[in-house]
HTML snippet that shows the backbone in 3Dmol.js (N, CA, C, O; Angstrom):
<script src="https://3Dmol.org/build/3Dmol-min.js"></script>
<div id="view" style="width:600px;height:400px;position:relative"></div>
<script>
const pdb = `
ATOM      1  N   UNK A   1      25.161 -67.431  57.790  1.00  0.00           N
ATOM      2  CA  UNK A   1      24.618 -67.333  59.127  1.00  0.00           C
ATOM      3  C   UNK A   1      25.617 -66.558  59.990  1.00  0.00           C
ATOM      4  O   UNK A   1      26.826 -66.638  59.772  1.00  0.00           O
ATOM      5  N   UNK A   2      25.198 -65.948  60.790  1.00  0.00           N
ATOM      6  CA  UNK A   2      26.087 -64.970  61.557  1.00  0.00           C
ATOM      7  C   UNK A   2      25.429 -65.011  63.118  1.00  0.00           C
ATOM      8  O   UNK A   2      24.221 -64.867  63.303  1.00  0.00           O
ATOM      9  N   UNK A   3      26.323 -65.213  64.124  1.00  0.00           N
ATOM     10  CA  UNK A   3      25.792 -65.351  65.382  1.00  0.00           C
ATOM     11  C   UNK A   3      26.991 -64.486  66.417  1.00  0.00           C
ATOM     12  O   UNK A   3      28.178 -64.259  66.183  1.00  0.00           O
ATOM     13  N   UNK A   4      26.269 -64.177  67.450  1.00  0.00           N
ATOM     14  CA  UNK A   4      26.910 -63.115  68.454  1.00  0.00           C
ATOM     15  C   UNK A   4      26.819 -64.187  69.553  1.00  0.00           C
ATOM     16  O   UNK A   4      25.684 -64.498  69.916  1.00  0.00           O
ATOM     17  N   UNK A   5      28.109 -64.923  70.254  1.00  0.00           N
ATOM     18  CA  UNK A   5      27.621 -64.898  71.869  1.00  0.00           C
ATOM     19  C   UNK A   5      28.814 -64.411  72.541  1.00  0.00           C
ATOM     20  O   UNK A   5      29.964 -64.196  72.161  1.00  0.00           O
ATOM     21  N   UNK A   6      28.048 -64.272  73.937  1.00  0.00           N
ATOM     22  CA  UNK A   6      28.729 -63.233  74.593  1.00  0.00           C
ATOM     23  C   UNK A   6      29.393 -64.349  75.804  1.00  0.00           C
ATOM     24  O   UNK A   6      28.558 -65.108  76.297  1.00  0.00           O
ATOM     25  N   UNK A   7      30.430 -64.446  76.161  1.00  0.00           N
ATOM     26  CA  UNK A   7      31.193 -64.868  77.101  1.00  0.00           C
ATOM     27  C   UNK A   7      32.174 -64.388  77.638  1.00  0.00           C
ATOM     28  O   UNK A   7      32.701 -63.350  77.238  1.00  0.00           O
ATOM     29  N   UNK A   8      32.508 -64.942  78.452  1.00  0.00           N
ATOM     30  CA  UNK A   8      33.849 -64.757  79.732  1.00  0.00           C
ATOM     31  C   UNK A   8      34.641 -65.561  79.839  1.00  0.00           C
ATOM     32  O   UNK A   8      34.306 -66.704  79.530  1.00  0.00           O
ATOM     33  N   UNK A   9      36.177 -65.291  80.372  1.00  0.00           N
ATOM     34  CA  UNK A   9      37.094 -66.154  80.967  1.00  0.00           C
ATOM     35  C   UNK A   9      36.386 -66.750  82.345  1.00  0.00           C
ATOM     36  O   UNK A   9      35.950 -66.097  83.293  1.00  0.00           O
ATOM     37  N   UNK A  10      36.400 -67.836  82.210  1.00  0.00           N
ATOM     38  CA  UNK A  10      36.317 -67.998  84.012  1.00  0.00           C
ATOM     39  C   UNK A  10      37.018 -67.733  84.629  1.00  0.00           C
ATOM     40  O   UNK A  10      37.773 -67.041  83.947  1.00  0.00           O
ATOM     41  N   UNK A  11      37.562 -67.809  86.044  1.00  0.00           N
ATOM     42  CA  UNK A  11      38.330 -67.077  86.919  1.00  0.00           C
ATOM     43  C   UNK A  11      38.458 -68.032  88.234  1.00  0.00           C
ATOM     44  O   UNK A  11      37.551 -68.832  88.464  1.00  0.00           O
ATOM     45  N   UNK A  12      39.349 -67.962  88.912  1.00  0.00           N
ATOM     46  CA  UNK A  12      39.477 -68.605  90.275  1.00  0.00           C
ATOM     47  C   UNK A  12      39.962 -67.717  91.036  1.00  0.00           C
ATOM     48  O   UNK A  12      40.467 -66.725  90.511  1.00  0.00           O
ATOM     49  N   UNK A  13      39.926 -67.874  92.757  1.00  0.00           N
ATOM     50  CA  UNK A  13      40.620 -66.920  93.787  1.00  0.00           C
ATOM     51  C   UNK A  13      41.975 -67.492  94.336  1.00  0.00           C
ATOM     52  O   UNK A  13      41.736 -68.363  95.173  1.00  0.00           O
ATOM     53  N   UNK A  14      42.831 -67.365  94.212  1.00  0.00           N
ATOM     54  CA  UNK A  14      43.988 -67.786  95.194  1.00  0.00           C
ATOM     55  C   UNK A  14      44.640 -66.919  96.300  1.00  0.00           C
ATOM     56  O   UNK A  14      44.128 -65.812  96.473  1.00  0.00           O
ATOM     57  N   UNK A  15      45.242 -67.115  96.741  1.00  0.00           N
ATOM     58  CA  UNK A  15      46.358 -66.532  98.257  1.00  0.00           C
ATOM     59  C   UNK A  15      47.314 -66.977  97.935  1.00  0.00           C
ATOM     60  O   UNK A  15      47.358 -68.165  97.615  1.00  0.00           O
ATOM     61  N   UNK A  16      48.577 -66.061  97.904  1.00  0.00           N
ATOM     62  CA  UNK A  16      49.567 -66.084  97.788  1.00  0.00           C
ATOM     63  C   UNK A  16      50.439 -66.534  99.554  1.00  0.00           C
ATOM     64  O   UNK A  16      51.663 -66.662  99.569  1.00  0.00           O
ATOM     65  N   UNK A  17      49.797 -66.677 100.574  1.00  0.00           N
ATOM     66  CA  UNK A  17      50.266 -66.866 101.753  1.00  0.00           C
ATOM     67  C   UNK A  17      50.070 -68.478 101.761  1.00  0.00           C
ATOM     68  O   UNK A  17      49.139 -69.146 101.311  1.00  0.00           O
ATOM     69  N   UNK A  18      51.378 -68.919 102.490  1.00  0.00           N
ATOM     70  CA  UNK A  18      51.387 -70.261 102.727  1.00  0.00           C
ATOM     71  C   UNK A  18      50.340 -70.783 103.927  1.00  0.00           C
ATOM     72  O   UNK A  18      50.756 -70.887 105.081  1.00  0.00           O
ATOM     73  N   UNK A  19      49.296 -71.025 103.665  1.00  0.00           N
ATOM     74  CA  UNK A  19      48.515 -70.957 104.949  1.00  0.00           C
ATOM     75  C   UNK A  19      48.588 -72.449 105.844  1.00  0.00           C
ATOM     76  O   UNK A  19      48.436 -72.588 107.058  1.00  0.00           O
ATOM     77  N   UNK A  20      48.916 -73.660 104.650  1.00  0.00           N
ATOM     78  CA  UNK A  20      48.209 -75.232 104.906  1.00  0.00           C
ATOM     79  C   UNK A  20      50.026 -75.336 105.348  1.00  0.00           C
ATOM     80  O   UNK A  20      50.333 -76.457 105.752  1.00  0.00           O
ATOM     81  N   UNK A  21      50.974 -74.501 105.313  1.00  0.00           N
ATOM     82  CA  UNK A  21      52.535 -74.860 106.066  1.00  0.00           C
ATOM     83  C   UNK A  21      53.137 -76.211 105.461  1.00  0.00           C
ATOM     84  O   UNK A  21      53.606 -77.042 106.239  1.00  0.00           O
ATOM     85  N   UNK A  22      53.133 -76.401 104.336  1.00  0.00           N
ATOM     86  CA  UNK A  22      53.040 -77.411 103.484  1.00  0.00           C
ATOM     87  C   UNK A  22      54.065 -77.344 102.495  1.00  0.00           C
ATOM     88  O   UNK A  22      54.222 -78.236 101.662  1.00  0.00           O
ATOM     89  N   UNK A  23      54.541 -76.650 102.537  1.00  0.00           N
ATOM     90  CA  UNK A  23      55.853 -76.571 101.653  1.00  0.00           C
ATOM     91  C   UNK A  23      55.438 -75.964 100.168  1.00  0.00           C
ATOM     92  O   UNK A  23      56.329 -75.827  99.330  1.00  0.00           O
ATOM     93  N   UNK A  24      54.210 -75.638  99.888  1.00  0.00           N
ATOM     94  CA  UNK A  24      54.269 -75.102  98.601  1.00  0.00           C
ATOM     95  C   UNK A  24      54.563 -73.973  98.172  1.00  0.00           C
ATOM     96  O   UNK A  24      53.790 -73.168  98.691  1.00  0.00           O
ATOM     97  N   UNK A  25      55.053 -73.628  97.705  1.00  0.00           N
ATOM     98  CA  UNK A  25      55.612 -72.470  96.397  1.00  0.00           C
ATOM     99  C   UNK A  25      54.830 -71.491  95.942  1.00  0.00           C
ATOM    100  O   UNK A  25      54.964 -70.269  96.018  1.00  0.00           O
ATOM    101  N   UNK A  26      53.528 -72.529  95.190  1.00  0.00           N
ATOM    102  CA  UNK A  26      52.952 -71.932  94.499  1.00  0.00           C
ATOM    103  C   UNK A  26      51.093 -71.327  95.519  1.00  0.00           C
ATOM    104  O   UNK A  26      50.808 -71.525  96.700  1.00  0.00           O
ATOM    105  N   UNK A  27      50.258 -70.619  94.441  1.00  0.00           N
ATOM    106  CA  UNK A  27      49.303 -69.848  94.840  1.00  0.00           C
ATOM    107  C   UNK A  27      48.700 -71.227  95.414  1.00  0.00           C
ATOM    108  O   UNK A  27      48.887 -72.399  95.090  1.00  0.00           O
ATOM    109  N   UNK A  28      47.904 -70.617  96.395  1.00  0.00           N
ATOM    110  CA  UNK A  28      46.973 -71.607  97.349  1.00  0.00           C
ATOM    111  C   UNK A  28      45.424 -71.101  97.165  1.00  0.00           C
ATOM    112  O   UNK A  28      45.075 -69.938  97.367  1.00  0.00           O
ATOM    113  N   UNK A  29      44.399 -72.345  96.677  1.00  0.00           N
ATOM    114  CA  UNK A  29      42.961 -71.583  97.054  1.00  0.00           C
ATOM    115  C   UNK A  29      42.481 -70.697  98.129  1.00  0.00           C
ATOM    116  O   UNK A  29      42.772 -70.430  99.294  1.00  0.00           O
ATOM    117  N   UNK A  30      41.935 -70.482  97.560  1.00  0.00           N
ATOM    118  CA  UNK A  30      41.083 -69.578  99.098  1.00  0.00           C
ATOM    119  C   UNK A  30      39.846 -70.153  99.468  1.00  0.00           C
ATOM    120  O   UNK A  30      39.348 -70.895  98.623  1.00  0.00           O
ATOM    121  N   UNK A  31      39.029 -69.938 100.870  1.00  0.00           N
ATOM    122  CA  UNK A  31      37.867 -70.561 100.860  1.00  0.00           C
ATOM    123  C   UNK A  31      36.758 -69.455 100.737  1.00  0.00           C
ATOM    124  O   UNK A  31      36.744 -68.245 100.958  1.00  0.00           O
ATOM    125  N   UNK A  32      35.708 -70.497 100.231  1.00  0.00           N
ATOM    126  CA  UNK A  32      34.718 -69.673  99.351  1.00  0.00           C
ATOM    127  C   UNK A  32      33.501 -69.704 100.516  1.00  0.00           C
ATOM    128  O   UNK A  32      33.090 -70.727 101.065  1.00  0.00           O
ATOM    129  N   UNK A  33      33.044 -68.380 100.750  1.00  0.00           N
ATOM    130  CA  UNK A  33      32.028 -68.829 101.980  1.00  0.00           C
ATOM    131  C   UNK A  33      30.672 -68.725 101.080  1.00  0.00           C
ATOM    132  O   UNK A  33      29.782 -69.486 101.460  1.00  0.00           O
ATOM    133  N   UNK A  34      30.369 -67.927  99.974  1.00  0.00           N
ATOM    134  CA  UNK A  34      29.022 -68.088  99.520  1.00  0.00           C
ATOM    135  C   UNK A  34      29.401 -67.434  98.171  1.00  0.00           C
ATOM    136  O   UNK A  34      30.372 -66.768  97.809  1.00  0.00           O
ATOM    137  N   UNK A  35      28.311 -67.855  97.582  1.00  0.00           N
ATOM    138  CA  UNK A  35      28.187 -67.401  96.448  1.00  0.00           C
ATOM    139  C   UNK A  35      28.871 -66.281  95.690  1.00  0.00           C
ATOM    140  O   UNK A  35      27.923 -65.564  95.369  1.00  0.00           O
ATOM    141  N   UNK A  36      30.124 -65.647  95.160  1.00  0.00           N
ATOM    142  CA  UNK A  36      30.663 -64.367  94.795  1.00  0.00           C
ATOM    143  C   UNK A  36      29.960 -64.033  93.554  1.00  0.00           C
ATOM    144  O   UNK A  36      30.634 -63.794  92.552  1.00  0.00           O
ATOM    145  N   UNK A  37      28.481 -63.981  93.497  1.00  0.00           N
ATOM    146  CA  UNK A  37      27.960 -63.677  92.022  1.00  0.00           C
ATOM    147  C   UNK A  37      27.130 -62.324  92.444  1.00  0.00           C
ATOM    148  O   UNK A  37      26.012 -62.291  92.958  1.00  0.00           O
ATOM    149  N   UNK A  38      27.970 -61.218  92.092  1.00  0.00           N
ATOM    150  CA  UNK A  38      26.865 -60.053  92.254  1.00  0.00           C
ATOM    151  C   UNK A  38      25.756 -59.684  91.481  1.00  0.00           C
ATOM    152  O   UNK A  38      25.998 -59.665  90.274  1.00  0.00           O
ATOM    153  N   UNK A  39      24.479 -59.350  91.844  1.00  0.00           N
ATOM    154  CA  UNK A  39      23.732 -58.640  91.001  1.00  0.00           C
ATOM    155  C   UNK A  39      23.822 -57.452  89.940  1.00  0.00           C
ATOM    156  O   UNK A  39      24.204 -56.312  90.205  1.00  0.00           O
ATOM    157  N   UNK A  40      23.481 -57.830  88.920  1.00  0.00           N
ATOM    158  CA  UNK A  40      24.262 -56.491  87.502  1.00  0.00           C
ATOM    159  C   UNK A  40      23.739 -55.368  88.234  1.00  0.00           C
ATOM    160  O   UNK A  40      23.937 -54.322  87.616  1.00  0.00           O
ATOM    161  N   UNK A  41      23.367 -55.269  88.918  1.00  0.00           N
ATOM    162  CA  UNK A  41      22.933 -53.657  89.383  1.00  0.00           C
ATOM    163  C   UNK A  41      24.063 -53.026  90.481  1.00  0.00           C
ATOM    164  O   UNK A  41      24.352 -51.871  90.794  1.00  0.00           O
ATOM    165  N   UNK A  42      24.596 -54.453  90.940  1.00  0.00           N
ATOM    166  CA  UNK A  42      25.671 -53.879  91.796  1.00  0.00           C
ATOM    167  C   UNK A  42      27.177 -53.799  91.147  1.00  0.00           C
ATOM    168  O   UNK A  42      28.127 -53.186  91.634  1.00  0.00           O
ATOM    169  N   UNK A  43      27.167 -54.751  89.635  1.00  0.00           N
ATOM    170  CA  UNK A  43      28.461 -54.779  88.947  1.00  0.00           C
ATOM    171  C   UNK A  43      28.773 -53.733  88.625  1.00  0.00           C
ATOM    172  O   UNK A  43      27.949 -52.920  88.206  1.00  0.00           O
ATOM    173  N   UNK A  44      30.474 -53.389  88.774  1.00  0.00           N
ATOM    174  CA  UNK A  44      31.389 -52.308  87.556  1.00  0.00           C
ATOM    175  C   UNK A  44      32.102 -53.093  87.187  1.00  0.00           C
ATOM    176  O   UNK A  44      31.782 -54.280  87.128  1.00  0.00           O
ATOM    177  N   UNK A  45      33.041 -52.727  86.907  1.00  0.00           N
ATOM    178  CA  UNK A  45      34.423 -52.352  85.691  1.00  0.00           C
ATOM    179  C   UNK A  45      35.293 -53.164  87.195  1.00  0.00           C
ATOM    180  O   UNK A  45      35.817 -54.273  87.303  1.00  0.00           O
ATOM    181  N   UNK A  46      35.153 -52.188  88.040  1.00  0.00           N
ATOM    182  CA  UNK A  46      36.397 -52.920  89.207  1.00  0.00           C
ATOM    183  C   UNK A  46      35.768 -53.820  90.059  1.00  0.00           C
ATOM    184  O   UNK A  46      36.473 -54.522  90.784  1.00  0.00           O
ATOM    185  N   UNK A  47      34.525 -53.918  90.092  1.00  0.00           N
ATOM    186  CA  UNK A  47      33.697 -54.903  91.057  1.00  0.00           C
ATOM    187  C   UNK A  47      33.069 -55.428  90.509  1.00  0.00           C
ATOM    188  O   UNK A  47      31.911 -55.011  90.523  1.00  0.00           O
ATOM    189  N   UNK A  48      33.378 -56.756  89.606  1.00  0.00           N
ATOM    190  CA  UNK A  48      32.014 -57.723  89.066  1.00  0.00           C
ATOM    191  C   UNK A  48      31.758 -58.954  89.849  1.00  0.00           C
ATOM    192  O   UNK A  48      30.675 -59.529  89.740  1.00  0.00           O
ATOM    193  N   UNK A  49      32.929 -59.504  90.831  1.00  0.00           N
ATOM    194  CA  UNK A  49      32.341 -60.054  91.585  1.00  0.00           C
ATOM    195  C   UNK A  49      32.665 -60.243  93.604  1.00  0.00           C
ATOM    196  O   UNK A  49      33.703 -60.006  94.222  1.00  0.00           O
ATOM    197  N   UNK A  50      31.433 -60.698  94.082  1.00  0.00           N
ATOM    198  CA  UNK A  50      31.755 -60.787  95.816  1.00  0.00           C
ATOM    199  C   UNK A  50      33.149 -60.610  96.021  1.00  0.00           C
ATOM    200  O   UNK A  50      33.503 -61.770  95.814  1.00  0.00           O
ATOM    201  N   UNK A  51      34.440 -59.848  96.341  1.00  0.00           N
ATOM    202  CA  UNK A  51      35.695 -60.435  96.861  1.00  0.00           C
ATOM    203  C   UNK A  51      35.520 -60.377  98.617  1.00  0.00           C
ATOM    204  O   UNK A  51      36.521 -60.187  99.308  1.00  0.00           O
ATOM    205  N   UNK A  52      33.983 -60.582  99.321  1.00  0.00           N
ATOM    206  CA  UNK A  52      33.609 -60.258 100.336  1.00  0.00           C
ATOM    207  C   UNK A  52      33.579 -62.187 100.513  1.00  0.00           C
ATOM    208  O   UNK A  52      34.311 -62.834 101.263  1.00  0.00           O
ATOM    209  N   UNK A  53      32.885 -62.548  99.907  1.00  0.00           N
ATOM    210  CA  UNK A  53      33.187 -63.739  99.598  1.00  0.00           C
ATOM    211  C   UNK A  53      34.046 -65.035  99.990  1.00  0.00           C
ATOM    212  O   UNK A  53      33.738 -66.208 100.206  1.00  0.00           O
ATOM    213  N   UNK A  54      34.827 -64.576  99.990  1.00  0.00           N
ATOM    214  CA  UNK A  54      36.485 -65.413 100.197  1.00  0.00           C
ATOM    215  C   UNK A  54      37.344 -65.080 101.315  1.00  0.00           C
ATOM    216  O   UNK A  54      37.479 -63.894 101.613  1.00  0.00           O
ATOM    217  N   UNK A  55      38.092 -66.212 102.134  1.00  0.00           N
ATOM    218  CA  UNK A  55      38.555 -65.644 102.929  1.00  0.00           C
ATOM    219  C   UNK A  55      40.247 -66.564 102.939  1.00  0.00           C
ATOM    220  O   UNK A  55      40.554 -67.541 102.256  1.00  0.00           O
ATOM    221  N   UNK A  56      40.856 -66.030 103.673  1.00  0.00           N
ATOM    222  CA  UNK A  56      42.232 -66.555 103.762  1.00  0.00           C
ATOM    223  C   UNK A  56      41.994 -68.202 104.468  1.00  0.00           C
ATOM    224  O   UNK A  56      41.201 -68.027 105.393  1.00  0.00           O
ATOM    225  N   UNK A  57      42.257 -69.266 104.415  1.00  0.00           N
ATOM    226  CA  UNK A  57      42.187 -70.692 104.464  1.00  0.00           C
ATOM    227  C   UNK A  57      42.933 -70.752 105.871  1.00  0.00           C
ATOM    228  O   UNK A  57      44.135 -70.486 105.881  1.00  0.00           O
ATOM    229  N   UNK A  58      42.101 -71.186 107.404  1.00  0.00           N
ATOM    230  CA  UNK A  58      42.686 -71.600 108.299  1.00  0.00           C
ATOM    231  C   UNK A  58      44.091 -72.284 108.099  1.00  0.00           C
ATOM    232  O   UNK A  58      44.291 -73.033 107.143  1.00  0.00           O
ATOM    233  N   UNK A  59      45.268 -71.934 109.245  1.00  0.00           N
ATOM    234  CA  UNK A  59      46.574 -72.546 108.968  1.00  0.00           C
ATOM    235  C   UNK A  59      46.501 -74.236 108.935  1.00  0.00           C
ATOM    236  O   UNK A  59      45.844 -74.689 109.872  1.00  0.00           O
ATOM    237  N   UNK A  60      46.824 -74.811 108.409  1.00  0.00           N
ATOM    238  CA  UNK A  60      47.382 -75.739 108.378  1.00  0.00           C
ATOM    239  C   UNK A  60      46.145 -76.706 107.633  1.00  0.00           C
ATOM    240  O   UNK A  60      46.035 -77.931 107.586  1.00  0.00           O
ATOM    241  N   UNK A  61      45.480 -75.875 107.209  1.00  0.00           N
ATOM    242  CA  UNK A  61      44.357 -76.044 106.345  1.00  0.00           C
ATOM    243  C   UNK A  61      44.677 -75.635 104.334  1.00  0.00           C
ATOM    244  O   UNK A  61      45.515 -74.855 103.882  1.00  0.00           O
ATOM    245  N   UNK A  62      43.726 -76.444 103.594  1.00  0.00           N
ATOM    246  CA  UNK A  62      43.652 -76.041 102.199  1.00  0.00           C
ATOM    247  C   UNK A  62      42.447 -75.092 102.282  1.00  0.00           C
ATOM    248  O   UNK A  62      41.762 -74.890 103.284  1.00  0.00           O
ATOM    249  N   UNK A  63      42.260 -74.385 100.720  1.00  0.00           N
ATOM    250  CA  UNK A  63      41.040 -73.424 100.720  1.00  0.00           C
ATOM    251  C   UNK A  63      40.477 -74.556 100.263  1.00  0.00           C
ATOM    252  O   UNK A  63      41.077 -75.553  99.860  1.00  0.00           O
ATOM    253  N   UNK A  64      38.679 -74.295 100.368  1.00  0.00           N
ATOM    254  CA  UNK A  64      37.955 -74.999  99.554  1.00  0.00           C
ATOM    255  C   UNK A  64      37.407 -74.590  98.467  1.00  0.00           C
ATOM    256  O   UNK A  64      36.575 -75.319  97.927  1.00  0.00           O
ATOM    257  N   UNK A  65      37.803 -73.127  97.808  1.00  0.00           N
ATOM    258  CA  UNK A  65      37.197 -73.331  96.437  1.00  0.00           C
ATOM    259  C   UNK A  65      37.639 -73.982  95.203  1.00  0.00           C
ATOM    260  O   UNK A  65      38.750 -74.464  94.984  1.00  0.00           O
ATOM    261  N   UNK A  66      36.791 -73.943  94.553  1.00  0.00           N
ATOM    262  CA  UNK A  66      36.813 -74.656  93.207  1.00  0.00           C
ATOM    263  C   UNK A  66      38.157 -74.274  92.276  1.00  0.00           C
ATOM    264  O   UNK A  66      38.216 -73.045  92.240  1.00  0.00           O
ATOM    265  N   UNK A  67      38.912 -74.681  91.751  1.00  0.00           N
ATOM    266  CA  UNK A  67      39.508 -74.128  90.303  1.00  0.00           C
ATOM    267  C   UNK A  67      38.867 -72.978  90.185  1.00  0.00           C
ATOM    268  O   UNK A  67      39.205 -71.924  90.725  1.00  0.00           O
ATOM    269  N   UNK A  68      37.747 -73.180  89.340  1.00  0.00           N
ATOM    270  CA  UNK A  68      36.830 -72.042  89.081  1.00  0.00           C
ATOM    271  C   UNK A  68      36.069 -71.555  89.437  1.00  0.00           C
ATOM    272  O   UNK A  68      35.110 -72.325  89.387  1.00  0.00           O
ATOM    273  N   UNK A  69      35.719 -70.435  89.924  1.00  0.00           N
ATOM    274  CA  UNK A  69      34.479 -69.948  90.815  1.00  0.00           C
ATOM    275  C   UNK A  69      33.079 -69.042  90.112  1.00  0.00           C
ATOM    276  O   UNK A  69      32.002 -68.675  90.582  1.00  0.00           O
ATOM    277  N   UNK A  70      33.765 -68.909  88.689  1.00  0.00           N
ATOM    278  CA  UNK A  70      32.837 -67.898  88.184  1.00  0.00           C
ATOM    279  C   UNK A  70      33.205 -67.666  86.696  1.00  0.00           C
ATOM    280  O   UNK A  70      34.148 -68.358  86.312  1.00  0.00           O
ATOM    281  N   UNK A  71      32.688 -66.885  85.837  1.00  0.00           N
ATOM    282  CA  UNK A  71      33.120 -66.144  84.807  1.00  0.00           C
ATOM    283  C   UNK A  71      33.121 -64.648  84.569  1.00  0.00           C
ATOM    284  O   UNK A  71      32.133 -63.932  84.733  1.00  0.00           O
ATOM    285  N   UNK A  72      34.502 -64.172  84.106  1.00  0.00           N
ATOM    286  CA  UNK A  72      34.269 -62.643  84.217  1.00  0.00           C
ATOM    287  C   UNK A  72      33.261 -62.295  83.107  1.00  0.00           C
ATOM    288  O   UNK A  72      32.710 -62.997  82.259  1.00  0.00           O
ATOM    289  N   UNK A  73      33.182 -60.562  83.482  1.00  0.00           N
ATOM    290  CA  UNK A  73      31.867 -59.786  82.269  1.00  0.00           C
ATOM    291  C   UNK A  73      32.911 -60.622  80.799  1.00  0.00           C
ATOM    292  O   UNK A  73      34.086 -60.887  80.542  1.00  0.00           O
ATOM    293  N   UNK A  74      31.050 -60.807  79.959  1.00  0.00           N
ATOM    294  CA  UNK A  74      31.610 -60.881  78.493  1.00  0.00           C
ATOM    295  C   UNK A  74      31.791 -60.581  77.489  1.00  0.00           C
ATOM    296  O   UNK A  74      31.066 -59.616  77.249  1.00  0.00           O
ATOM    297  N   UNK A  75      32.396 -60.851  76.635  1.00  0.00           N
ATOM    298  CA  UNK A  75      33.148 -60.025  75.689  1.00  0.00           C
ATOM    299  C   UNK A  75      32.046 -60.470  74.200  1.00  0.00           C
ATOM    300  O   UNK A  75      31.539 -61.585  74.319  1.00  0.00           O
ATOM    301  N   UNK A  76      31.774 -59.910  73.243  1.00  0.00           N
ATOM    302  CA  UNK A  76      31.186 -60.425  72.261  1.00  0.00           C
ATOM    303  C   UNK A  76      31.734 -61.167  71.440  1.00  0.00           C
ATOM    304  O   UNK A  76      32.561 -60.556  70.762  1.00  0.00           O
ATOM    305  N   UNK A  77      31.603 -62.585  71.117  1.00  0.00           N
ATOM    306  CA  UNK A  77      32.607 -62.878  69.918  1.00  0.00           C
ATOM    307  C   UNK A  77      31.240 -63.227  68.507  1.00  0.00           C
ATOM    308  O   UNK A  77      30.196 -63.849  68.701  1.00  0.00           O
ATOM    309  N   UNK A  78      31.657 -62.652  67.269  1.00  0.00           N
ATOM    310  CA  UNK A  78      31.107 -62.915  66.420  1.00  0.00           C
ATOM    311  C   UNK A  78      31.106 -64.174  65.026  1.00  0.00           C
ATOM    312  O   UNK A  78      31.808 -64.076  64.019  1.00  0.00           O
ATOM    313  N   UNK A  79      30.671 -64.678  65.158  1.00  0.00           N
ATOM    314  CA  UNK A  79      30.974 -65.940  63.888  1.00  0.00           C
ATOM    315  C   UNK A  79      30.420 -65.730  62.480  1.00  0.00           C
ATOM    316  O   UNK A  79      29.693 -64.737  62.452  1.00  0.00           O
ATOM    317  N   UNK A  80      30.525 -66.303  61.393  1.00  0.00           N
ATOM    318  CA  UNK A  80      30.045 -66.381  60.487  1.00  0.00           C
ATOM    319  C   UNK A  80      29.960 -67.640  59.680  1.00  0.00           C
ATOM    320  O   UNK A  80      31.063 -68.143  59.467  1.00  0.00           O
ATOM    321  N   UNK A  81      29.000 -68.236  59.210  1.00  0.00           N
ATOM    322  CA  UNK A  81      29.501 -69.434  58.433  1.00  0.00           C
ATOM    323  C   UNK A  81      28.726 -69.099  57.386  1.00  0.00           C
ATOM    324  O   UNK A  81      27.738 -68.373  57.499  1.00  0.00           O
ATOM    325  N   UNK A  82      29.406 -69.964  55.542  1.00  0.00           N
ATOM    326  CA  UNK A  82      28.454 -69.726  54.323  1.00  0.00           C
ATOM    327  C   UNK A  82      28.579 -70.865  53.889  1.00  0.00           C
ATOM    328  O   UNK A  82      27.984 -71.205  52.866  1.00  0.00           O
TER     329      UNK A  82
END
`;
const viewer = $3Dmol.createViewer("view");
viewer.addModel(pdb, "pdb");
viewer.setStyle({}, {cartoon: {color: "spectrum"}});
viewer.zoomTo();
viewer.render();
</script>
């Protein structure tokens, strides 16, 4: 049996700016205002998804998106079993 599916890494947005003044170090979410899932007619190579989407997280505030917001374009992986 031999099967093709096609998937993606998922992906998240962060900010590198300390926005929530919180002492962290590391990347901070960003907030997600709607949906960043473009239509394949509007996808490329450098634009597969909304970065219209997201915005820098009021100060002294966290972002609210998810870990994950999406999955990038996918890649084919092929299996085989006998």
């Amino acid at each position: 049996m031999l099967s093709t599916i096609f998937t993606g890494p998922v992906y998240g947005v962060t900010t590198q700016q300390n926005s929530c003044e919180c002492g962290s170090t590391g990347p901070q979410r960003a907030d997600i205002l709607r949906d960043p899932t473009l239509e394949k007619s509007q996808r490329t190579v450098e634009r597969w998804f909304d970065t219209d989407a997201f915005a820098q997280p009021e100060r002294f505030t966290f972002g609210n998106a998810s870990r994950s917001v999406g999955r990038a374009p996918a890649w084919p992986i092929s299996t085989s079993a006998s």
